[in-house]
LODOPA-678917 format. One record per residue: x, y, z of N, C-alpha, C, O in turn; residue in one letter. Coordinates in steps of 0.1 Angstrom, whole numbers, plus 5000, padded with zeros to 4 digits. Example, Ala and Ser with C-alpha at 12.3 -4.5 7.8 and 13.67 -1.06 7.14 Angstrom:
% residues 2
513249435078512349555078513249675078514249675085A 512849785071513749895071512950005079513450115080S 
This chain:
% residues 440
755257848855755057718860755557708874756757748878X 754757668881755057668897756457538901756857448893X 756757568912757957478916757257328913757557258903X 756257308924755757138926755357068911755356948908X 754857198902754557108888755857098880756056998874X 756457158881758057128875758656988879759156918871X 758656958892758856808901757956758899758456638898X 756556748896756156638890756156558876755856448872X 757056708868756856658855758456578852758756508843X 759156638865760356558863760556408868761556338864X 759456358879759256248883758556188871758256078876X 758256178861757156138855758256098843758455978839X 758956208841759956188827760556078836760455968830X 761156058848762355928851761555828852761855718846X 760155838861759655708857758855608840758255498838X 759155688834758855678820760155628816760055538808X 761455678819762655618817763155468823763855368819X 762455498835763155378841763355238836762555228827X 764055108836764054988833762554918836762254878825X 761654888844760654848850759454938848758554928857X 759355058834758455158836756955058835757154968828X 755855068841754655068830754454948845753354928848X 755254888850755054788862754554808875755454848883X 753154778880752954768894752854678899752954568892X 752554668913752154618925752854468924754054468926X 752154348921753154208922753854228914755054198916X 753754278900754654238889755554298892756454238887X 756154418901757154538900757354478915758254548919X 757054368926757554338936758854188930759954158934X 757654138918758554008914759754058909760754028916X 759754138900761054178889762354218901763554168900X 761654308911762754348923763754228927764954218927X 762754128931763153988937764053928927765253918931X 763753888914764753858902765953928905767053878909X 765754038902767254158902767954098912768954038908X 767654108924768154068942768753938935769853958929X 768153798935768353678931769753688920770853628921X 769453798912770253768896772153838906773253788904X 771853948913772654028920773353908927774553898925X 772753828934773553778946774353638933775553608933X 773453598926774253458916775453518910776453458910X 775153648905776453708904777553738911778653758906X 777153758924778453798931779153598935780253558935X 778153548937778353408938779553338928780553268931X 778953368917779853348906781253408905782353378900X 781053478911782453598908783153538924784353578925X 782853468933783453448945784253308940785453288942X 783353198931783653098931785053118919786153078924X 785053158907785353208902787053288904788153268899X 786653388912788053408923788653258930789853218929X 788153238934788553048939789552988935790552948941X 788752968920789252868911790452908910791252818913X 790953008906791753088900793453078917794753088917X 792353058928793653088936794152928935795352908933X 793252838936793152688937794352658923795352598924X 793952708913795052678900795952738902796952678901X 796152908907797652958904798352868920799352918925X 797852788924798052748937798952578931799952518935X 797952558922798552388923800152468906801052388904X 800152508903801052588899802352618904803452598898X 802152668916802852758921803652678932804652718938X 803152558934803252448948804452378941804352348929X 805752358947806952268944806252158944805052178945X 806752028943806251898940807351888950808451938952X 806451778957807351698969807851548968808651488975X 807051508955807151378957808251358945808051428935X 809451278945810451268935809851188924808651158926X 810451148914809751058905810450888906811650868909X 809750788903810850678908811650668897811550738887X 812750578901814050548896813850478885813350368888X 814050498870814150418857815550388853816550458853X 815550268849816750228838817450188850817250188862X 818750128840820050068851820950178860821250298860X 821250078867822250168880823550148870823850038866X 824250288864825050278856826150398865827350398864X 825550468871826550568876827650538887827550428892X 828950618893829950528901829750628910829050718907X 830450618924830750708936831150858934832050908928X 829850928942829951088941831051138943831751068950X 831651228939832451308942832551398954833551418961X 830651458957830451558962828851468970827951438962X 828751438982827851368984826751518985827251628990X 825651508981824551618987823351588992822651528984X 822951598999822051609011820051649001819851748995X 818851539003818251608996817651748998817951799009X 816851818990816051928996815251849009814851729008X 815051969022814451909031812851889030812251829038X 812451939022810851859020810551779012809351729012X 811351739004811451628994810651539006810751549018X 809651448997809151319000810051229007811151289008X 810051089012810751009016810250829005809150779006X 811150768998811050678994811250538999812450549001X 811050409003811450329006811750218996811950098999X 811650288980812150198972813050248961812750218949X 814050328962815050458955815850358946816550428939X 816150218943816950188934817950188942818050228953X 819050108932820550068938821050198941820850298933X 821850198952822550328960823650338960824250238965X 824650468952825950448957826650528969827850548968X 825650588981826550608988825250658999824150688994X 825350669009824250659021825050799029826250819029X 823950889035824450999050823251039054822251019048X 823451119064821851179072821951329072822951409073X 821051349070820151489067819151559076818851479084X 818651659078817851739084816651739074816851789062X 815251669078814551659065812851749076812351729087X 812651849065811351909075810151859072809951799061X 809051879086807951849087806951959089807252049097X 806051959083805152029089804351999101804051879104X 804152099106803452109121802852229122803452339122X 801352189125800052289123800152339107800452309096X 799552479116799252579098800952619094801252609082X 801952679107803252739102803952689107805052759108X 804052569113805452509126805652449117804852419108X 807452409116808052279111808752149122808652169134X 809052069120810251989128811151949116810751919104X 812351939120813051909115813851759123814851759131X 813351659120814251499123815651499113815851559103X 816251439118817151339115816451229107815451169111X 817151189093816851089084817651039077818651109076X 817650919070818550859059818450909049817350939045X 819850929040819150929025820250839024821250799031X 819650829008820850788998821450798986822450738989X 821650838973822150908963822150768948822850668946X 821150838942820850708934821750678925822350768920X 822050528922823350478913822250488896822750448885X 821150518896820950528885820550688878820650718866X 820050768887820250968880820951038894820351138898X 821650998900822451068911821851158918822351268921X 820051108921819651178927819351158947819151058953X 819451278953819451228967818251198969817551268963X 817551088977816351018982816751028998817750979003X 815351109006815551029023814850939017814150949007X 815050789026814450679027813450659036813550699048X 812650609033811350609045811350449052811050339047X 811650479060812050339071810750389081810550509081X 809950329088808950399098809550389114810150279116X 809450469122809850459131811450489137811650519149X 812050469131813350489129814150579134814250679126X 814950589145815850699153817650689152818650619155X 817350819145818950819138819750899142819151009144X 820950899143821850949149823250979138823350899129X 823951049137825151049131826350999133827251059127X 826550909139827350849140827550709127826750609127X 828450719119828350659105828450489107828050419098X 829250409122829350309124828050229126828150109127X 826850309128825250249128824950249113824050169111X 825050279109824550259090825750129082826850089086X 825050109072825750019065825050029052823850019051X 825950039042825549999027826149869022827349859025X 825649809017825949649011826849738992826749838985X 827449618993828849698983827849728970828049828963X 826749638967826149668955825349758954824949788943X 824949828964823749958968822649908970821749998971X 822249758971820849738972820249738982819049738983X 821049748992820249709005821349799016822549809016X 820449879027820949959034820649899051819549879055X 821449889056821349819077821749949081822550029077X 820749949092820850029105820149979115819149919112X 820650019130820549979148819150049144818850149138X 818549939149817049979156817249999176817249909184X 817250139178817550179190816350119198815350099190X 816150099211815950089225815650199233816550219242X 814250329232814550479244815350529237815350519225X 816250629245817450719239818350639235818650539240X 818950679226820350669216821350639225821550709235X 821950539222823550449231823150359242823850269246X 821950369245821450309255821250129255821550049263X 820650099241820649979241820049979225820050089219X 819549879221819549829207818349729210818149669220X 817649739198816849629198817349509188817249389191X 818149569174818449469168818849549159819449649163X 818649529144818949549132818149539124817549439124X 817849649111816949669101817949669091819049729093X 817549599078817949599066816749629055815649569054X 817149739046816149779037816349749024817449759021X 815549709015815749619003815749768996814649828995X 816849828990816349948980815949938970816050038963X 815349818963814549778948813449748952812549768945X 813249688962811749608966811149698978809949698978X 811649778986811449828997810949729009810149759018X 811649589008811349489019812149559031813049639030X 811449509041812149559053812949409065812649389076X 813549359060814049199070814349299086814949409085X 814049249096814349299107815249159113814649049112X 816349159119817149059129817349109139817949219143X 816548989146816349029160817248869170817348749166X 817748919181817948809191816448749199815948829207X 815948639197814448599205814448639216813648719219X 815548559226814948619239815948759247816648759258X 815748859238816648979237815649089237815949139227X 815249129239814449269241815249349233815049389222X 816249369241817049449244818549399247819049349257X 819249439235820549429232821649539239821549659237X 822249509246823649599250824749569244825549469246X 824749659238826149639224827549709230828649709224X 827449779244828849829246829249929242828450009236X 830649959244831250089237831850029223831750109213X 832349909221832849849213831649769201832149729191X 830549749203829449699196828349779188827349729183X 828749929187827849979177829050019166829850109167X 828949909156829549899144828749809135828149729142X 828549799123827849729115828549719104829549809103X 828349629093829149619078828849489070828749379076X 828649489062828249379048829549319050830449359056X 829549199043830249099036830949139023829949169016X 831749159017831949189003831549138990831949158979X 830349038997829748978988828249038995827449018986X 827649099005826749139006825749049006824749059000X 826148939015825948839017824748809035823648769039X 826148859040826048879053826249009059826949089053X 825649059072825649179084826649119089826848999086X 827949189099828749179102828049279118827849409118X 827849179131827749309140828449219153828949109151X 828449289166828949249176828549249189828649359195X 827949149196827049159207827149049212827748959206X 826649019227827148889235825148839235824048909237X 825448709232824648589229823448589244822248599245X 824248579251823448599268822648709274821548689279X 823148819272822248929276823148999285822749039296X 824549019279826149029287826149129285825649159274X 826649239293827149369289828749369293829249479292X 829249299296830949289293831349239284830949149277X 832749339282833249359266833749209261833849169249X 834049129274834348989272833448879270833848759268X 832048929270831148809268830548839250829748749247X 830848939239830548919231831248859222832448849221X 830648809215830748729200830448829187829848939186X 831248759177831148879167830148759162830048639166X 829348849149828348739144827948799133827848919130X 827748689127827448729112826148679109825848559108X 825048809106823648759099823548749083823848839076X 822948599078822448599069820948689062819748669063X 821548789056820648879054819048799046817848809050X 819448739039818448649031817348579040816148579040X 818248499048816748409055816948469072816048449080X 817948519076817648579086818448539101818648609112X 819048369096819848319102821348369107822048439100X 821748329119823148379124824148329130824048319142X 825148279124826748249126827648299132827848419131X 828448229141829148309153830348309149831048259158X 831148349138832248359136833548389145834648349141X 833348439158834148399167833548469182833248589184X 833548329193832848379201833448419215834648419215X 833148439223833948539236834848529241835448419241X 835148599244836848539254837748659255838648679263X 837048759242838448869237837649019242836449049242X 838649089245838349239254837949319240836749349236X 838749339235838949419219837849349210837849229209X 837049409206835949419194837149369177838149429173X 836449259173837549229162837249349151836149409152X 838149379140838049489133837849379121838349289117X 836249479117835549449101836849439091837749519092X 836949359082837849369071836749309061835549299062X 837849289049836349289035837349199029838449199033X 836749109016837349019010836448978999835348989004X 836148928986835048928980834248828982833148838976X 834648698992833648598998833748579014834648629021X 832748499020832948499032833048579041832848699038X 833348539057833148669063835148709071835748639079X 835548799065836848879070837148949080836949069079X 837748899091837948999104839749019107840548939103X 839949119111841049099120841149099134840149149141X 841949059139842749059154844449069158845448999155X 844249179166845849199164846249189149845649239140X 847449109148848149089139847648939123848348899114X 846448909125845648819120844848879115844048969118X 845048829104843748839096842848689092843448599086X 841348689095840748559100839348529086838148559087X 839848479074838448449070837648319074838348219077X 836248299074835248179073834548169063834248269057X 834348069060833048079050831748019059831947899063X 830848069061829848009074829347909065828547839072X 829347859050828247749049829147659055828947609066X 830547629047831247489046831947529062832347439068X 831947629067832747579080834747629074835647599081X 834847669065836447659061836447759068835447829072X 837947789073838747879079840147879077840847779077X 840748029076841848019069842548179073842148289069X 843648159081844348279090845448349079845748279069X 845948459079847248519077847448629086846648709090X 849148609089850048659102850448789093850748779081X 850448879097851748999094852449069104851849089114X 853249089103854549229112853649319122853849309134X 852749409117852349499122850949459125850349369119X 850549559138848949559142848249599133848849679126X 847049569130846549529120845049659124844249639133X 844749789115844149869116842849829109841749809114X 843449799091841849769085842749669076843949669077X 841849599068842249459059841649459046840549489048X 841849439033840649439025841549309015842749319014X 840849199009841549128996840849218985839849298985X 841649178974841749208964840349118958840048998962X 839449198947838449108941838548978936837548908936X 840048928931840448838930840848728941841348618938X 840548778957841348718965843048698968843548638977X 843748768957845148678955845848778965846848728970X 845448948969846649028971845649088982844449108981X 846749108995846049159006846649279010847849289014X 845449389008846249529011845649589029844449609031X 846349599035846149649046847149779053848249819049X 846349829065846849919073847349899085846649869095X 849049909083849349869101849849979108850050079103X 849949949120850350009126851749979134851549909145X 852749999133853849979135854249949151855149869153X 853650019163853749969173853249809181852749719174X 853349799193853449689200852149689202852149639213X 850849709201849749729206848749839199849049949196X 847349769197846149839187846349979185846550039175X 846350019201846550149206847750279206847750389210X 848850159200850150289198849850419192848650439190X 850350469190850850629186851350589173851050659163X 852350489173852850499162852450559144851250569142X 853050569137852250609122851750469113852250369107X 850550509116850350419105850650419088850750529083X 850750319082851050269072850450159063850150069069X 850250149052849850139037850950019034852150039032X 850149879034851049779030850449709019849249729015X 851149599013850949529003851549379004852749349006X 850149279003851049099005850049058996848849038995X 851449028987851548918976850948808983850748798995X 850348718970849948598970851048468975850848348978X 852548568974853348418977854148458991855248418995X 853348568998853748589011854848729009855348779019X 855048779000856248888999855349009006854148989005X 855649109013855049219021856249359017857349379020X 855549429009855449609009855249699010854649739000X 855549799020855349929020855050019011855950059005X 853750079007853850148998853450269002852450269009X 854250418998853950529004853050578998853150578986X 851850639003850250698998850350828996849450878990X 851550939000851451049006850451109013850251229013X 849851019020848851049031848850959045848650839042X 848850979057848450859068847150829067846150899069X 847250679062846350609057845150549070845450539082X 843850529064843150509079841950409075841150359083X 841950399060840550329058841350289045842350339041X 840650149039840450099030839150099022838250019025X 839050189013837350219015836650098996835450078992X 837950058990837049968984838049928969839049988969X 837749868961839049848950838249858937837049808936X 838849948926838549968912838649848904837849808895X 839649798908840049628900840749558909840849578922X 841449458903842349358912843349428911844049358919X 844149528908845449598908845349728916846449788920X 843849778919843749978921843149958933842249868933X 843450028947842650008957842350148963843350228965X 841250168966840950338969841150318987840450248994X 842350428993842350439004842350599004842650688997X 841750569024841450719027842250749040842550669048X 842550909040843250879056842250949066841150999062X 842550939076841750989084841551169087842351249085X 840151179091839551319093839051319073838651239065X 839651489075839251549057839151429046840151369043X 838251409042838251309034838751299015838251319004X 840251259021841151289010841351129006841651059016X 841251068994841850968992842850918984843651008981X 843250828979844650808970844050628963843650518967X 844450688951844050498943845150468941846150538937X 845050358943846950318948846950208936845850168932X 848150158929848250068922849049978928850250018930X 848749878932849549778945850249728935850849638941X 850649698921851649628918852849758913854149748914X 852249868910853849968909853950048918854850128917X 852950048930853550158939852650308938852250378948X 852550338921851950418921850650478923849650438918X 850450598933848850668930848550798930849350888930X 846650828928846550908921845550978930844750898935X 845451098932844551168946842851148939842251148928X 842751138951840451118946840351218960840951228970X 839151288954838951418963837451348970836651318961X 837151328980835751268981834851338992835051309004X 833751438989833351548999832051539002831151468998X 832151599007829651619010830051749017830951819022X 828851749012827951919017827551939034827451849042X 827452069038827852019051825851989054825451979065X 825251979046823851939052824251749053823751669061X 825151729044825251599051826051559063827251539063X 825451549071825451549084826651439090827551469098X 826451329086826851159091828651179083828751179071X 829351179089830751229087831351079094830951049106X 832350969085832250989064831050929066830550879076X 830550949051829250899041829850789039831050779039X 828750649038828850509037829350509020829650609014X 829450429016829950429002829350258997829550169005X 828750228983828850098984829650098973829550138962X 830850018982832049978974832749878960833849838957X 831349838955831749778943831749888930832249888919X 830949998937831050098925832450188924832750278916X 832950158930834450228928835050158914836050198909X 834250078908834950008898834250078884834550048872X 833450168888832950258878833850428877834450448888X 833950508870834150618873833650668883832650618888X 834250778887833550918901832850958894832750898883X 831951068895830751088890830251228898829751218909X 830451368892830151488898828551498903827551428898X 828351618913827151558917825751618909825551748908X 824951538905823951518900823151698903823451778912X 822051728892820951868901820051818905819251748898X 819951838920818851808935817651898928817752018926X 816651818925815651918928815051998939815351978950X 814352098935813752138945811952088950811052068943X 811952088960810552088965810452198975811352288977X 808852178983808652318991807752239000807252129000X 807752349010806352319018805152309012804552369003X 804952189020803252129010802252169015801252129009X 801952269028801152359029801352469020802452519019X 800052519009800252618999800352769004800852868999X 799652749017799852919020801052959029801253059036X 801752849027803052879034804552959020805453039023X 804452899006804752968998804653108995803453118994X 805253248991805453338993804453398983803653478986X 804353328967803853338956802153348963801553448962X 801753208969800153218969800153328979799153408977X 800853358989800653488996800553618992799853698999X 801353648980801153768977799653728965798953838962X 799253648962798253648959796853668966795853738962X 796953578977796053588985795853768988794753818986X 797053848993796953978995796554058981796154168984X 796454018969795354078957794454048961793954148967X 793453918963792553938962792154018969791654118964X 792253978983791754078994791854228992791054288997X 793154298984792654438984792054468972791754588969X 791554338963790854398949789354368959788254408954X 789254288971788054238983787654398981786754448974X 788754488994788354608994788254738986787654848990X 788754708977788554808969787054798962786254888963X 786754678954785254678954784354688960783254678955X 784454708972783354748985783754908987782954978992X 785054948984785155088985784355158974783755258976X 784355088962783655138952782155098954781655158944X 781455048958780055028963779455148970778555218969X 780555128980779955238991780155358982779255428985X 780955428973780955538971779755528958779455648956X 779255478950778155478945776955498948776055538942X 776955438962775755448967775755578973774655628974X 777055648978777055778983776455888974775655978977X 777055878960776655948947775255978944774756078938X 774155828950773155798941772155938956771055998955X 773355938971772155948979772856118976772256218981X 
């Protein structure tokens, strides 16, 4: 048998085998077209398919940014250990009663891989001790802890609504409702723009959380002698001039459980702004911080032993009876804050710098160290505190969840995924081309 009949009879046996035997001309053009069609729905399939699969191990794999809101009662007392939230955590403007406020480095995304990182509020929830930034809009914050304020019950958080750059000027004051997420803004009308001084960025509640406590001149004065201290009615918005210019020195906030409490020099000055009462007490020493007792009856304060605000001298940890009697009591620390009272007998003081404090029992003398810290992401050095919760236990600090960047291909996980597919991409095209190499 010759070569060419041997090749024909071998062409004859494969086309006798083939899938399409016995088919010509349109019918054997249609079937091609099907195959082509059926080939490409399949790879189609297998693309969408791959998809699905990155889109699910993706919504998987993605931290959750948004916290869950706040249930049940504010039952918990002041951190031990303030902590700062994760920095992509969401921002809330309705986190529940707060027991203690500081600022944080919280990131943003920018583009596909940039971040920024702002400055933000948080606050640490009185009902699962979890950290929340708060979402205030617009809002330019600084660490300096005398621009924030927490109201004693945690519900409501004040801070300087700045003017341009920071120290420059002030437009007013924001107060945030932390149950409602109302926003009350107090503003002066024909004020643009507030100059608060070196002595006027301070803010502070009422001990009833009644009233803002801030300091600014009525005219549009920038000397230290033309302000008035003033007290805003947080509720309707209204403002009381508790005492108005004349004095170089900025009066020092004190606290009391009604009305509004200041000192001066050696004075300590309450009002009550509806009825107009007013009612002074003198002591010995210059007068650092002031606080009454929840009961009103016993006044524990910080003096300072020299002739003037500004001495050197050491300060000191006193105690005045209701019938005028005055005590020394040693804290084993130089005392620098009165930061809020457990009962009418226990008052938690702090001294200054490291934040060490001592609960003092003003009727025996005796007290007992309170350790009170934050993490160094909390930034605002001290953390505000709302001071009626001192009358609950301390309370270790809560587990921060985590969140992540909410761009998915910025996570490590969908990346090493994305790098499967793509080399299972190439390797199936490496295996194409070598089949087709085989067939030629």
């Amino acid at each position: 048998m010759s070569t060419d009949t041997d090749l024909r009879a071998r062409l004859r046996d494969l086309a006798d085998a083939a899938p399409h035997a016995g088919l010509a001309g349109d019918d054997l053009w249609r079937t091609g077209v099907r195959r082509q069609r059926l080939r490409r729905a399949v790879t189609v399939a297998g693309t969408a398919v791959a998809v699905a699969v990155v889109v699910g191990l993706t919504s998987v794999l993605r931290f959750p940014t948004a916290l869950p809101p706040t249930e049940g009662p504010a039952e918990l007392g002041i951190p031990r250990v303030v902590l700062p939230p994760d920095p992509w955590s969401e921002p809330t403007a309705t986190p529940g009663p707060l027991t203690a406020v500081s600022v944080a480095l919280r990131s943003e995304p920018v583009g596909l891989t940039e971040t920024r990182d702002p400055l933000q509020l948080f606050g640490i929830s009185a009902v699962d001790g979890v950290a929340r930034f708060l979402d205030v809009p617009g809002l330019q914050i600084n660490i300096n802890s005398d621009t924030v304020a927490i109201s004693p019950d945690g519900t409501r958080v004040a801070m300087f609504r700045w003017v341009g750059e920071e120290g420059a000027a002030i437009r007013g004051w924001d107060v945030l409702d932390t149950t409602t997420g109302e926003l009350t803004t107090l503003r002066v009308a024909d004020q643009p723009e507030i100059v608060a001084g070196v002595f006027g960025y301070q803010i502070a509640f009422t001990g009833d959380g009644r009233y803002l406590l801030t300091s600014f001149s009525l005219d549009g004065s920038d000397k230290d002698r033309a302000k008035s201290f003033v007290a805003w009615d947080v509720a309707t918005g209204e403002r009381y001039v508790a005492e108005g210019p004349g004095r170089r020195w900025a009066p020092g906030v004190a606290s009391g459980p009604n009305g509004v409490v200041w000192t001066r020099g050696r004075d300590v000055l309450t009002i009550d702004p509806v009825t107009g009462d007013r009612s002074e007490i003198s002591v010995p020493q210059q007068l650092v911080d002031a606080s009454f007792s929840p009961d009103g009856e016993t006044l524990a304060y910080i003096g300072d032993a020299g002739d003037r605000p500004s001495s050197r001298a050491p300060w000191q940890f006193h105690v005045r009876e209701a019938d005028g009697v005055i005590r020394t009591v040693d804290v084993g620390i130089e005392p620098g804050q009165i930061l809020g009272w457990q009962d009418a007998t226990h008052v938690v003081v702090s001294q200054n710098g490291p934040r060490q404090a001592r609960v003092v029992d003003v009727v025996s003398g005796d007290w007992e160290r309170l350790v009170l810290q934050q993490e160094a992401g909390a930034l605002m050095f001290p953390s505000r505190y709302a001071t009626d919760l001192f009358a609950r236990d301390t309370v270790g600090p809560a587990e921060q969840p985590d969140s992540g960047d909410p761009r998915p291909w910025m996570h490590q996980e969908v990346q090493w995924i994305g790098i499967g597919l793509l080399l299972g991409g190439v390797l199936q095209i490496w295996l194409v081309i070598r089949r087709r190499r085989a067939r030629a």
